[in-house]
C-alpha positions in Angstrom: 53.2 74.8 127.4 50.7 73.0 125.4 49.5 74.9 122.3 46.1 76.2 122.0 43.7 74.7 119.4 41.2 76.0 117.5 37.9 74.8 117.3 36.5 73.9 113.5 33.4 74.8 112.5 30.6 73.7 113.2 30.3 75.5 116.5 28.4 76.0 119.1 25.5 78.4 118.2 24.5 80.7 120.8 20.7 79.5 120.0 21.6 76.4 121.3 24.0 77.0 124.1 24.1 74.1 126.7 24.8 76.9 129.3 20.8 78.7 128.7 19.8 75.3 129.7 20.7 74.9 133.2 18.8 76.4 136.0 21.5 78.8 137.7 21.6 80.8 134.5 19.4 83.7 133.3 18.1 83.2 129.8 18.9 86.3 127.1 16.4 88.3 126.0 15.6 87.9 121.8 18.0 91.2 121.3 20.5 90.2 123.4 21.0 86.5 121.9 20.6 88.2 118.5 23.6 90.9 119.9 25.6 88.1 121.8 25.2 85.9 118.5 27.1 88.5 116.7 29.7 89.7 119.0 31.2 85.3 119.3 33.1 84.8 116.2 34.5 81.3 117.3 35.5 79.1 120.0 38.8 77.5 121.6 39.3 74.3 122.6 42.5 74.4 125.4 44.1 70.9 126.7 44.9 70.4 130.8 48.2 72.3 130.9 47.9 74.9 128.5 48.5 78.5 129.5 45.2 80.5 127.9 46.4 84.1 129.0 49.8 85.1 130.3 50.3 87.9 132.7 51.9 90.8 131.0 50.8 90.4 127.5 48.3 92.4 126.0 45.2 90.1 125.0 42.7 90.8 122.3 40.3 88.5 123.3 37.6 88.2 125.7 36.1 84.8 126.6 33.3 82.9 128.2 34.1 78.8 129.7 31.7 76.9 128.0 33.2 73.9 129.1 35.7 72.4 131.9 37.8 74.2 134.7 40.7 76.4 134.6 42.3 78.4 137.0 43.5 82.3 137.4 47.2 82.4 138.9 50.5 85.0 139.8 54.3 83.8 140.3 56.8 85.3 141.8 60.5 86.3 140.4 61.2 82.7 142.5 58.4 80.6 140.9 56.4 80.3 143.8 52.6 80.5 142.5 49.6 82.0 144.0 45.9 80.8 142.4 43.9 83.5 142.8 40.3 81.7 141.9 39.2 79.0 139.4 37.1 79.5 136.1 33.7 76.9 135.5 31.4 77.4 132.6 29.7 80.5 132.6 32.4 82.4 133.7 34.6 85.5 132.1 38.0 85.3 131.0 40.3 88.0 130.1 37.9 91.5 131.0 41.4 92.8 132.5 42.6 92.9 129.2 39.7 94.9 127.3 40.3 97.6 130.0 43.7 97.6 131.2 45.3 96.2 127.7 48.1 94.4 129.8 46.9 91.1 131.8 47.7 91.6 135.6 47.4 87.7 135.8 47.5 84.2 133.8 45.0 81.5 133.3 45.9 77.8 132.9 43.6 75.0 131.9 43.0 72.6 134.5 41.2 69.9 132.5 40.1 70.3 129.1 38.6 73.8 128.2 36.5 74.8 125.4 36.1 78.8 125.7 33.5 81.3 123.4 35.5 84.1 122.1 34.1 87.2 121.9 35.8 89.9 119.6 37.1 92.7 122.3 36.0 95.8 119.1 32.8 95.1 120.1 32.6 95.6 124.0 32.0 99.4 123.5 29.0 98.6 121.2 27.5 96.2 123.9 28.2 99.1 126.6 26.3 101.7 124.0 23.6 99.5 122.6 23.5 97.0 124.9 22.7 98.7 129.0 20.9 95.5 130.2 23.8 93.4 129.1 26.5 95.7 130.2 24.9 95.5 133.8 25.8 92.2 133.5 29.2 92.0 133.2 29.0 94.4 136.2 27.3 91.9 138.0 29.9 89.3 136.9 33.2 91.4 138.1 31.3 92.2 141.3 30.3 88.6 142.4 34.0 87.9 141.3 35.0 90.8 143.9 33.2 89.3 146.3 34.7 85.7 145.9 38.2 87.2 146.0 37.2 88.7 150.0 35.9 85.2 150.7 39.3 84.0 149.6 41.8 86.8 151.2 39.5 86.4 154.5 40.5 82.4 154.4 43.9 83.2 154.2 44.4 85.7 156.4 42.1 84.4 159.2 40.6 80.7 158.9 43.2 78.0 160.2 44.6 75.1 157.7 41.7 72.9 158.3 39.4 75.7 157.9 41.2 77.1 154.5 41.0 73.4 152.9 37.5 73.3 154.1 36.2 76.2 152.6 38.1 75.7 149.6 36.6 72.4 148.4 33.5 73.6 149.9 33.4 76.6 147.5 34.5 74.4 144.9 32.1 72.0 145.0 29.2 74.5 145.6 30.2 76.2 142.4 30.4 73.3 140.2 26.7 71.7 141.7 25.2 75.4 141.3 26.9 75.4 137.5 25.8 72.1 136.3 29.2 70.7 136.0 28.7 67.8 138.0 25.6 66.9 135.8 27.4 67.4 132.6 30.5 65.1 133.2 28.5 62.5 135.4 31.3 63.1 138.1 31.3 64.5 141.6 35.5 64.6 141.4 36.7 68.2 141.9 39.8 67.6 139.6 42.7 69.4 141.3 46.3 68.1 142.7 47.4 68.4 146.3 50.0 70.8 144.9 47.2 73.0 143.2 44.8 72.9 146.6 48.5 74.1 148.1 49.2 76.9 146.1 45.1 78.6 146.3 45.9 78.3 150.5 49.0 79.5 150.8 50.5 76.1 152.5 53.3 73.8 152.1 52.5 70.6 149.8 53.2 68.9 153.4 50.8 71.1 155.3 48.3 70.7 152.5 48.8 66.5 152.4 48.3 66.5 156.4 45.6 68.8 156.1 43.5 67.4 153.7 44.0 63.7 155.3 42.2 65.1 158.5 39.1 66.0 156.5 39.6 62.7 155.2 39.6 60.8 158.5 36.4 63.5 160.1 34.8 61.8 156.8 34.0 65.3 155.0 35.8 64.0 151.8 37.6 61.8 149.9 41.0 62.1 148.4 41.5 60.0 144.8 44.6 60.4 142.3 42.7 62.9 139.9 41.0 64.9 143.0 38.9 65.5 145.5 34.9 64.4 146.3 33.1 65.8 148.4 31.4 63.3 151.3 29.2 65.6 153.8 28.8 68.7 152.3 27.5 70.1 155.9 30.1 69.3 157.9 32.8 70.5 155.5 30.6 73.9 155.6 30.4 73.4 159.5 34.3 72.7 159.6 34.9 76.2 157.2 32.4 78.2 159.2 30.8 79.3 155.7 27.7 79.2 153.9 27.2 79.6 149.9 25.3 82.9 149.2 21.1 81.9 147.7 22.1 83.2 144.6 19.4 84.3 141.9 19.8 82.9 138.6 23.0 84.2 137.5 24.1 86.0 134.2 26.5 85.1 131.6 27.6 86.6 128.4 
């Protein structure tokens, strides 16, 4: 386990978030920012490797990416792991721990991860004070409810080559529609074999054979630090799914 480091001062203000910037995000209002500013009290930086929450332990922190990917997992007595869904900027981290004090899962840096923390006394003030903001973060657990159906309907129904499909299809829809791409100047989704394996329930054989078909039907390209996408439609054609026209999205 890598240890977590803190992030010195000077931070990130929330005036000049890079995240209000992009087009897929819904600006604050001048209360909100002015609430939002308040309720961040610092920032995390987290190296590839590093286990940010653990299931099982109480967590008084609740956190927005700012920066890079990570990934939401569960394992088995036996060490087999399951990843549940993957964290780009904008997203929430650790909600399950404001409301049901013991984390039902864990969260592991996949590259390097720079996270907002928020400090959890303050939730109840946002919910109170705040209704416009508290809608959002019921928008937020709702579109991540909806993701998770996408995913449990992949696993249970869509075939191998239709599973690895979706999967880098979803990926790489998330990252375009979350300015990632444009930040790092890199269309590489940054995931192992063994981490595509463990989100689709496969083998690492399985995954290897599957994802060298997609490579030979020329939807993608494998590298040694991931994935890029080639034909975007007919990985979507191959998956038999289309991204939801999302409206600019919130973020706290």
């Amino acid at each position: 386990m890598v240890a977590l480091k803190p992030l010195i001062p000077p931070r990130v203000p929330c005036e000049f978030c890079p995240l209000r910037r992009r087009e897929k995000f819904r600006d604050f209002t001048e209360n909100q920012l002015a609430f939002v500013s308040s309720f961040k009290f610092g920032e995390l930086a987290v190296d590839p490797g590093a286990t940010i929450i653990s299931e099982g332990e109480e967590h008084p922190q609740l956190y927005t990416a700012l920066a890079g990917w990570s990934f939401r997992y569960k394992i088995l007595e036996d060490g087999r792991r399951q990843i549940l869904n993957y964290i780009l900027p904008g997203d929430l981290v650790g909600l399950q721990g404001n409301l049901m004090k013991e984390m039902q899962h864990s969260v592991e840096a996949l590259t390097r991860v720079t996270l907002c923390i928020f400090e959890r006394e303050k939730l109840a003030t946002l919910f109170r004070n705040h209704p416009s903001l508290a809608y959002d973060l019921t928008w937020i657990a709702s579109r991540e409810e909806s993701m998770l159906d996408e995913h449990l309907l992949s696993i249970g129904r869509r075939t191998a080559l239709e599973r690895a499909a979706y999967l880098l299809s979803f990926l790489d829809y998330r990252a375009y529609s979350t300015g990632v791409f444009g930040d790092e100047g890199s269309t590489i989704l940054p995931l192992t074999q063994q981490h595509v394996a463990d989100t689709l329930g496969l083998s690492l054989v399985h995954t290897n054979k599957t994802l060298r078909k997609l490579a030979d039907m020329g939807a993608v390209r494998w590298l040694d630090r991931g994935s890029e996408v080639l034909n975007r439609e007919r990985l979507q054609s191959i998956a038999g799914w289309q991204p939801l026209n999302e409206e600019r999205r919130p973020f706290i």
